[in-house]
N, C-alpha and C positions, 0 to 999 in steps of 0.2 A: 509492665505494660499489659495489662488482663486482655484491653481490647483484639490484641492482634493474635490471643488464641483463639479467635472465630474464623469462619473465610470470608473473604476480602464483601466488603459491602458491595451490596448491588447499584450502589452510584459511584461507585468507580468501576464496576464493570460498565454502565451505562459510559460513564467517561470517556473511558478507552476505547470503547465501539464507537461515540461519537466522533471520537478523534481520528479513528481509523476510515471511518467510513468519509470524511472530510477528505481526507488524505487520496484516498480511492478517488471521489469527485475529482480533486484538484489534477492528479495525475491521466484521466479520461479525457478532463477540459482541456490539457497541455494534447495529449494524443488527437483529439479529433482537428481543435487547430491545426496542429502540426500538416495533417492529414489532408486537412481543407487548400491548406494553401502550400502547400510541396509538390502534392499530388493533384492536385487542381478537382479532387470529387464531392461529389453535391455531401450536405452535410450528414443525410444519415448513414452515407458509404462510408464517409469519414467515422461516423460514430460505430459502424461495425468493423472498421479496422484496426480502430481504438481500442475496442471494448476483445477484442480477441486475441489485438496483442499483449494487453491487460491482466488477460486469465491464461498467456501460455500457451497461445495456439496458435498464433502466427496469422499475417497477415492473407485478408481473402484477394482482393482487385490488386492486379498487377503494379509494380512502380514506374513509374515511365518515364523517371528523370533523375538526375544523378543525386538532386536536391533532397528528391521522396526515398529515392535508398539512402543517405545518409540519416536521413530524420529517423527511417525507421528502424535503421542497426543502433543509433543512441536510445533511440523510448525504446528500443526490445531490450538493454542493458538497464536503463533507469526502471522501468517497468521489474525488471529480477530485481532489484534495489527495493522496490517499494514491497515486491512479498515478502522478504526477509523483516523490510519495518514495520509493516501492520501486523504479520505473526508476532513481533515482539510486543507490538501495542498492547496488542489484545490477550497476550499470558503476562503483560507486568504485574496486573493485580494478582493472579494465583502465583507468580514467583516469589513477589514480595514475600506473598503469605508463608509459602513452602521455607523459604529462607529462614521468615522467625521464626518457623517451627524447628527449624535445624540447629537455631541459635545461634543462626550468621553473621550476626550483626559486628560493629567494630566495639573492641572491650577501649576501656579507659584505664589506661595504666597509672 
C-alpha cells in the first residue's frame, strides 16, 4: 500500500473538520435550546451560555430554576463528551497515518 506512506490527504483533513465542526453546531443548537427554554432567556443570552459552556468556561446569567441547573450540570458533562470526540475527529487522519507508519495494522495469519 505505497499510498499511505504519504500524510493523510487534505480531504480527509477537510472531512474530519467538517464533521467536527457539525458536531460543534449540533451540540451549541442542543445548549442554547436547552438554555432558552429551562432558563427562560432571550436567545442570545442563551447562545452566550451555550457557547461558554461549550469551550469550558462555565455559565455567565444565573439559573433560576431547578429545571436550568439540571439542563446545565448534563450539557457541562455532554459538552466534556464532545471535546474528547472532536479532538479525536480531528487526529483520526494523522493517527491513521502514524499507525501505518508503525505498521499497525492487523497481520493475516
Amino acid at each position: 500500500m505505497k499510498h499511505l506512506d504519504r500524510p493523510p490527504h487534505p480531504s480527509a483533513i477537510w472531512r474530519s473538520a467538517a464533521f467536527a465542526a457539525t458536531a460543534i453546531a449540533l451540540a451549541l443548537g442542543i445548549g442554547v435550546l436547552g438554555y432558552r427554554y429551562t432558563n427562560g432567556e432571550d436567545w442570545i443570552d442563551a447562545l452566550l451560555d451555550a457557547s461558554m459552556i461549550l469551550a469550558g468556561m462555565g455559565p455567565v446569567s444565573p439559573l433560576t430554576s431547578d429545571a436550568a441547573k439540571l439542563f446545565a450540570a448534563f450539557y457541562a458533562l455532554f459538552c466534556g463528551l464532545m471535546f474528547i470526540a472532536v479532538a479525536g475527529i480531528l487526529s483520526a487522519p494523522w493517527i491513521h497515518y502514524v499507525l501505518h507508519k508503525l505498521h499497525a495494522e492487523a497481520r493475516e495469519d
